[in-house]
PLY file of the C-alpha trace (Angstrom):
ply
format ascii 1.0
element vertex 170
property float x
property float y
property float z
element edge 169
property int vertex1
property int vertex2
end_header
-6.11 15.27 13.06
-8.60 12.68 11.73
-7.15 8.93 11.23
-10.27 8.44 8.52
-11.91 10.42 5.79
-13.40 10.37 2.24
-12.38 10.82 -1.31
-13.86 13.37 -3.49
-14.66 13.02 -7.23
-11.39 14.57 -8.53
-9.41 12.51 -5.74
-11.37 9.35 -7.44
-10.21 9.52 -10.96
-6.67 10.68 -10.27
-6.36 7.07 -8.15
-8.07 5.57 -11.08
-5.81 7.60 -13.65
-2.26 6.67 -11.93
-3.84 3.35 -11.36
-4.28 2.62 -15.01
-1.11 4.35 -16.01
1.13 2.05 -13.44
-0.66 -1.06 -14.99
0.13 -0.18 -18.40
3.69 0.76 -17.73
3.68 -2.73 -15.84
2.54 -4.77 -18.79
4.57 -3.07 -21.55
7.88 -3.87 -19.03
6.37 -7.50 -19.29
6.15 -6.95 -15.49
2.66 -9.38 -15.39
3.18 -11.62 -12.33
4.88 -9.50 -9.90
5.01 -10.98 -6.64
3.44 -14.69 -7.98
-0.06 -13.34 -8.31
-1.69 -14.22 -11.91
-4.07 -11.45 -12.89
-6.13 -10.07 -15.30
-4.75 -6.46 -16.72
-8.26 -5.44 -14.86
-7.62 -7.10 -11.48
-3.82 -5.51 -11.64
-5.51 -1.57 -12.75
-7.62 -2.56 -9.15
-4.31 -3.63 -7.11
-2.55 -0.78 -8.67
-5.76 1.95 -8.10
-6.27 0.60 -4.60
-2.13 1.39 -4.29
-2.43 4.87 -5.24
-5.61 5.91 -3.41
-3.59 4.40 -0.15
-0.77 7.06 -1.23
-3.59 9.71 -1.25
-4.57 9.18 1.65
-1.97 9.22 3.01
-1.33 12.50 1.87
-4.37 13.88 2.57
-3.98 12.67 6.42
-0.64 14.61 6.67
-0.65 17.06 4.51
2.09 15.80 2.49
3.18 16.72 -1.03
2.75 13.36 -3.32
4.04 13.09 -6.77
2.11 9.96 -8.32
4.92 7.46 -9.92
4.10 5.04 -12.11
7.40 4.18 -14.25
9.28 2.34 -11.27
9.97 -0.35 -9.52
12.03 0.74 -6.60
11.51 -0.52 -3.49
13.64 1.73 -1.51
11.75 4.62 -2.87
9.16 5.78 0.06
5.59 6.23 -1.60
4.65 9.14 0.21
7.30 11.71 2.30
9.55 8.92 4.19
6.25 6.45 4.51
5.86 3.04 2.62
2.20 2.85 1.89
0.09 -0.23 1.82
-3.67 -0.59 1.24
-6.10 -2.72 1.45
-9.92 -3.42 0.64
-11.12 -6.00 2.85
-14.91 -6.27 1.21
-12.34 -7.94 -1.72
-11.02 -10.69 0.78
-8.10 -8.81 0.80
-7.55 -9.20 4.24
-6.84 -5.67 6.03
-2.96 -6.44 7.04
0.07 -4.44 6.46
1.67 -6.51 3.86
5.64 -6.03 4.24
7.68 -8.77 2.18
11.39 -9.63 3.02
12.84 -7.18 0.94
11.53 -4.04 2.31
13.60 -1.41 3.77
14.32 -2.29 7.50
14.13 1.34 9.03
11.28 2.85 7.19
7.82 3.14 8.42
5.32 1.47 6.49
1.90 1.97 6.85
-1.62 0.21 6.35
-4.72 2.34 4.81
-7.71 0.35 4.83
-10.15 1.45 2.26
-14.52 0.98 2.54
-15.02 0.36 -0.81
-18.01 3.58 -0.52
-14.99 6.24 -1.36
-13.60 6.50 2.48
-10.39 5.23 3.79
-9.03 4.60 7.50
-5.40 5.11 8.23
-5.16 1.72 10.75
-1.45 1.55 11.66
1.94 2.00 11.15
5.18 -0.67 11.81
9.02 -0.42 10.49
10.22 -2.70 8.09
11.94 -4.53 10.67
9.75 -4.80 13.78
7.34 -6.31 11.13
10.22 -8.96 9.87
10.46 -10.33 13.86
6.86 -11.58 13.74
7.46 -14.88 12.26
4.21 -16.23 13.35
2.66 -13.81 10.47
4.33 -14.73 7.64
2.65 -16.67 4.90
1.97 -17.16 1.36
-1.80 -18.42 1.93
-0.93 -21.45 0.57
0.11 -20.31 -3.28
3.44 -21.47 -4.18
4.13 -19.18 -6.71
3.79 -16.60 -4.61
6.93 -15.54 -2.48
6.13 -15.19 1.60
5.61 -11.91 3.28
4.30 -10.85 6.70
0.79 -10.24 6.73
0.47 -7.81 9.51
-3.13 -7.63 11.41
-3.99 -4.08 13.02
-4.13 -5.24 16.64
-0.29 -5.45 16.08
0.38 -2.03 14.69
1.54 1.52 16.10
-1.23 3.80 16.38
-1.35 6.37 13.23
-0.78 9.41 15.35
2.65 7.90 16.56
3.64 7.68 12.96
7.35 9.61 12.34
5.92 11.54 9.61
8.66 13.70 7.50
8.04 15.31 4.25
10.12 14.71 1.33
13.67 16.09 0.85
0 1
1 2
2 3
3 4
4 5
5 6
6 7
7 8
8 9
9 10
10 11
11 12
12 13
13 14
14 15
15 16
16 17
17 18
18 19
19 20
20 21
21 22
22 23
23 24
24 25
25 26
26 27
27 28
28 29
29 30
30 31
31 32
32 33
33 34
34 35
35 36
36 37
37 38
38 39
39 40
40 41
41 42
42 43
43 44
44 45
45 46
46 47
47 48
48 49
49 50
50 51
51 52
52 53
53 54
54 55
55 56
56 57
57 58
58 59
59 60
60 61
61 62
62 63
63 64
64 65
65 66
66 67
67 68
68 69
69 70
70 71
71 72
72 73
73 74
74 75
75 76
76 77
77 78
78 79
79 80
80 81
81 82
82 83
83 84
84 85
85 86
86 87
87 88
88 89
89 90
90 91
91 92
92 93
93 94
94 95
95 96
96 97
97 98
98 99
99 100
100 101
101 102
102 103
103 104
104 105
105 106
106 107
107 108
108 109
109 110
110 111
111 112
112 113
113 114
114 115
115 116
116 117
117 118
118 119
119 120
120 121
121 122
122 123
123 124
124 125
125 126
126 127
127 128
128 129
129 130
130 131
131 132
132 133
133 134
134 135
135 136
136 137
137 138
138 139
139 140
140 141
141 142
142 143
143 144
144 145
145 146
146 147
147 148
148 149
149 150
150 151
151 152
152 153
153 154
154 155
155 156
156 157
157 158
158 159
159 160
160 161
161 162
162 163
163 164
164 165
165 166
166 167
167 168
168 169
């Protein structure tokens, strides 16, 4: 099993597609500043496309079904199978850490896709909700205090992908 890979043309514009679709459900909710961050509807279609293409990837690494969702806002819902999915694109400044906040579901695995920015992704790591809550020293809200804190994970902390518990959907 490969822990990287690439996107294909199709696998582009459905990321871009449910990426666009969970904006626009997000703005008619009047859901604009989730989590303190102030964007433009296209910086949130870019947060929400870089989202989906980490649950693709996801997919594509295990071979999991994925049903795109983009009319909710439940937190307790796994993104793909039982995993939490978080992404990143580092060439943006954002970062390359597994984001978990303080509301995130103690026992489920959430895991960090870090994207190129040249259609390929890298699946870096994996942590529970929990383990990632003990490591105080990594939780911030880089200095915006509109913005609620979370644990900003780096990789060199993280299980290895392949030690992931992977399980499909029920």
């Amino acid at each position: 099993m490969t822990w990287a890979g690439r996107y294909d043309v199709d696998e582009l514009a459905l990321g871009l597609d449910v990426g666009r679709r969970r904006q626009d459900w997000n703005v008619a909710e009047g859901n604009r500043d989730a989590k303190g961050l102030r964007c433009t509807y296209e910086q949130g279609v870019a947060l929400h496309v870089m989202g989906a293409l980490g649950e693709l990837a996801v997919k594509k690494t295990w071979e999991l079904d994925w049903e795109p969702v983009w009319d909710r806002l439940d937190k307790t819902r796994p993104d793909v199978g039982n995993l939490h999915v978080r992404a990143c694109l580092p060439a943006l400044g954002l970062r390359g850490r597994l984001r978990i906040e303080r509301d995130d579901v103690d026992d489920a695995p959430f895991v960090l896709v870090v994207l190129d920015g040249r259609r390929g992704y890298r699946i870096a790591g994996w942590l529970r909700g929990r383990r990632g809550k003990e490591r105080w020293c990594y939780f911030t809200n880089y200095g915006n205090q509109r913005r609620p804190g979370a644990y900003f994970l780096p990789e060199g902390v993280l299980c290895p992908p392949w030690t992931c518990p992977v399980e499909a959907a029920p």
